[in-house]
C-alpha angles and dihedrals in degrees: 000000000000108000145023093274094066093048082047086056102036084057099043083055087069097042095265119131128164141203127136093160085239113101100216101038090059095043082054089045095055090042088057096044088050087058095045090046084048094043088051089046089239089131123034112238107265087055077059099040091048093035091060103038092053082057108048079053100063096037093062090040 
């Protein structure tokens, strides 16, 4: 996993697809539906560890 694109499909494997039309938002809704994935075991930690740090990234970008 190395962009957003591949956070966008990792969570889409699980039924998860986001778009609020606003940039930020989405990038806090997927950073909070990685957590809840990782909490309920559904990803390993280093899915969650690369996951969020793609999107802090972007988020500061």
């Amino acid at each position: 996993m190395k962009t957003l694109y591949d956070v966008m499909q990792l969570l889409k494997r699980y039924g998860t697809i986001i778009y609020t039309g606003d940039p930020i938002a989405d990038l806090e809704l997927m950073e909070e539906e990685i957590r809840e994935l990782y909490r309920l075991q559904f990803i390993s930690a280093k899915e969650y560890s690369t996951a969020i740090l793609i999107l802090r990234q972007k988020k500061r970008q």
